[in-house]
N, C-alpha and C positions, 0 to 999 in steps of 0.2 A: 642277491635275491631279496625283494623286499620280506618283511614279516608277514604277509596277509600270506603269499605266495609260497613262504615256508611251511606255513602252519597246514595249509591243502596242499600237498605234497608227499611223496611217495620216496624214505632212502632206501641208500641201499650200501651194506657192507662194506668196509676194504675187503680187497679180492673177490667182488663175484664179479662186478661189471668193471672196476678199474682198481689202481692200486689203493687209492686213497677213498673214501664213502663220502658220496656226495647224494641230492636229492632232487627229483625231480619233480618240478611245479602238474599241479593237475587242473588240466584249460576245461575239461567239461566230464560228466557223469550223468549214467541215467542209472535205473534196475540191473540192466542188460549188458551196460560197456562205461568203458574208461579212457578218457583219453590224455597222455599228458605230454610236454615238451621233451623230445629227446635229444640228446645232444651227439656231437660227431664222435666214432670211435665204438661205438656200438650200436650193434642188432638189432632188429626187432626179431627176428626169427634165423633158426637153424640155414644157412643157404650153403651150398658146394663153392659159393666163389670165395665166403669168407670164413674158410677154415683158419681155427684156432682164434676169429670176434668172438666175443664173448655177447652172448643175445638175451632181449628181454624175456623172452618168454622162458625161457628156461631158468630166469631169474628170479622173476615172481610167483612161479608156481613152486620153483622151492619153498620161498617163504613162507608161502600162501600152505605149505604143507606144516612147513616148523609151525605155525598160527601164528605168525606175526600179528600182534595188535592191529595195527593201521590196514593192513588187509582184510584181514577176518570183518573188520567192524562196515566195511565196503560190501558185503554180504557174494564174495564171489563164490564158487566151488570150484574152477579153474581160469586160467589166463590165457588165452587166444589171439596171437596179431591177425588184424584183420586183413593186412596188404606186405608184401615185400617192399623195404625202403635200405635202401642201400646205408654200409654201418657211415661211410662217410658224408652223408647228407642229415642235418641238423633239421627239427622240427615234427610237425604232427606224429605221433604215433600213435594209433586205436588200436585196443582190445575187446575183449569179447570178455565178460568177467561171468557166463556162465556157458554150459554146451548149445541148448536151444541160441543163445545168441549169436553163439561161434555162427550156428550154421543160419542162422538170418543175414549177418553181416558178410559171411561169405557169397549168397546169394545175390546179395545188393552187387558186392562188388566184383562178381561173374558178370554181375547184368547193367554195370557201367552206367550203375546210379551212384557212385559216390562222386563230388567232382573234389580236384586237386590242384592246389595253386600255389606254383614256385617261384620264390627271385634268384635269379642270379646274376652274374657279374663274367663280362666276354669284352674285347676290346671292342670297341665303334668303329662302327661303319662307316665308309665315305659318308660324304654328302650327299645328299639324294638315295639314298639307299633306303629299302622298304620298313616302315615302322611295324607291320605286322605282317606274319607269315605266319603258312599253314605246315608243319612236315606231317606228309601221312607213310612214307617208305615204312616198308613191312619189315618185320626186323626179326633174327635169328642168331641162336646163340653163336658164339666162335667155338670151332672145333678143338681148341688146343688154348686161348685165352680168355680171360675171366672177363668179356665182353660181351656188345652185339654188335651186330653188322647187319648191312641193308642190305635186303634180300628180294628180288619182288618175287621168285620164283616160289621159294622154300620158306619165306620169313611169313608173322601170324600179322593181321593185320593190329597198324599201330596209329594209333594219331595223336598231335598237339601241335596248341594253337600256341604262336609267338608274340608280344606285343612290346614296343619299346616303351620302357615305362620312363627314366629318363638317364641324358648322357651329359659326360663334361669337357671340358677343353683339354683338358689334360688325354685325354686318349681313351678313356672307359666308356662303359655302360652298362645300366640297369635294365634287365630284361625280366618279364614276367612268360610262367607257361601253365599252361592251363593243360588238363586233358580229365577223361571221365573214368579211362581205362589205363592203370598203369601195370606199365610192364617190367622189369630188374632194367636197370639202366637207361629207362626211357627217355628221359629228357634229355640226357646228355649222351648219348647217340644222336637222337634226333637233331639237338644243337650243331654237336658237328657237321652233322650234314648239311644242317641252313648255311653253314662257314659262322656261327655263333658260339665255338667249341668253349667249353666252361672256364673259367680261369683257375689253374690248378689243375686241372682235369687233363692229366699225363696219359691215360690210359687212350682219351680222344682225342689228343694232340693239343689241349687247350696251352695258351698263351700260360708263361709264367707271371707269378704274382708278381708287381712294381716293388722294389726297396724304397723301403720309408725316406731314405736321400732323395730318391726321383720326385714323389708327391710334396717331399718337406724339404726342399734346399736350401732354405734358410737356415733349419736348425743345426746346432751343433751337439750332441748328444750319444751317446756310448750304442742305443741302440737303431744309431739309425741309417746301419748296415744290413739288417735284417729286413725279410721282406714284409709287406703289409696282413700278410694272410698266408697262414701256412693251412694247405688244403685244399680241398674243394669250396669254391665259394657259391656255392648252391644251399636253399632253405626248402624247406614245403611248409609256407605260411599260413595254407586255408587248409581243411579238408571241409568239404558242405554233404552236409548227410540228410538224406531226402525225406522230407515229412512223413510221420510213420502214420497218420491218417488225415482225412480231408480239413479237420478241423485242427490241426496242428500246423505248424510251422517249420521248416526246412532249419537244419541246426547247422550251426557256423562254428567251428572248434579251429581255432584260432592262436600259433604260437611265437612268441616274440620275438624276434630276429636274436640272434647273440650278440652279446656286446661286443665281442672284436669283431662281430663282421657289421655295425652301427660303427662303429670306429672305421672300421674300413671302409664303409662307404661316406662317413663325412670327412677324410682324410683325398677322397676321391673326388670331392663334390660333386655325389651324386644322392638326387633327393630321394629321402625316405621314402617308403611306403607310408601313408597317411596314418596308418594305427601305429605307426612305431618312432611319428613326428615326436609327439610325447612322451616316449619312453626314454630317448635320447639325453 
């Protein structure tokens, strides 16, 4: 993490959110909310699927109770996620830094104004295969696993949109997904159904990640029995929060791929998303 990106930042103890205290960058702020980079392994919020993740929200209002410095001086009175994002998908996470915003942000995002935008990483398609797809399958919880399933009968309505952003010889690809409305597991449900299942993504059947031998058979080197990516290799790179009056402008909170999965996709040769060309 450069210095500019440490100093606007957000830590946090050994033992609340992991063993070691680490800190997390903050991409934008107004009066009302906060949003910063979150990384895989934890929460934004309390959920039934991930008992015993340890979540932000219940993280920062501790602090936020001790008067942590760096909070307090953010002028919040409580911490509110504004969406459920699953603990093993890295990027955007909003809060709400007081209650009137809680419940504006939550209305935004009842009323499927905020938009959301993901990359991830699925084996390629044949040749000729469609660059962009629509999945709208209704989706409902699994009765007994920590899933969804398509449902047209019983499931709530769900949509997102697919686009190939790009793919390389070696067998991969970069996909983007968009939607306005997300739901626990949205994107990857939806994936597997296009047959786009996440890589990593055991629960959907996604393809296992490549060992670093596969993409590097040149090298000769101790680790490179290990595979490229341990996890889901899914991001939420945009969220766009919709202009809070005529005269304002629509806000782009905007968080940087992580560097193993920038490593893993130039290990893939698969091209950046254009704001993370430079980062690389």
């Amino acid at each position: 993490m450069s210095q500019a990106r440490k100093q606007n930042s957000i830590g946090f103890p050994p033992g609340m959110l992991a063993d070691a205290p680490f800190r997390m960058p903050v991409i934008g702020e107004s009066d009302g909310w906060i949003a910063v980079e979150k990384p895989t392994g934890v929460g934004m919020r309390e959920h039934p699927w991930d008992a015993g993740v340890p979540d932000m929200d219940a993280a920062l209002n501790k602090q936020l109770q001790a008067e942590k410095p760096e909070l307090v001086k953010r002028g919040a009175t409580l911490f509110g996620s504004a969406y459920y994002l699953d603990p093993a998908i890295s990027g955007v996470a909003l809060f709400a830094k007081n209650r009137d915003s809680l419940t504006e942000l939550k209305n935004l995002v009842g009323s499927a104004e905020l938009r959301y935008r993901f990359f991830f990483v699925t084996k390629a398609r044949a040749a000729g295969g469609a660059k962009e797809v629509v999945a709208d399958a209704p989706l409902l919880p699994h009765n007994t696993k920590p899933k969804m399933i398509p449902s047209s009968a019983k499931g709530k309505k769900s949509t997102t949109e697919f686009k190939l952003f790009s793919e390389s010889h070696l067998g991969w690809a970069l996909w983007e997904a968009t939607t306005s409305f997300l739901r626990p597991h949205q994107v990857r449900a939806h994936a597997a159904v296009q047959e786009l299942p996440v890589m990593g993504d055991v629960l959907y059947a996604g393809p296992e990640a490549p060992l670093l031998s596969e993409l590097l058979p040149n090298k000769r080197t101790s680790g490179i029995k290990f595979p490229v990516l341990d996890g889901l290799a899914l991001h939420l790179g945009e969220v766009i929060l919709p202009a809070s009056s005529e005269a304002a402008a629509a806000v782009s909170l905007r968080a940087e791929l992580p560097r193993h999965f920038r490593v893993m996709l130039q290990r893939m040769q698969l091209a950046l998303p254009e704001a993370e060309a430079t980062v690389a």
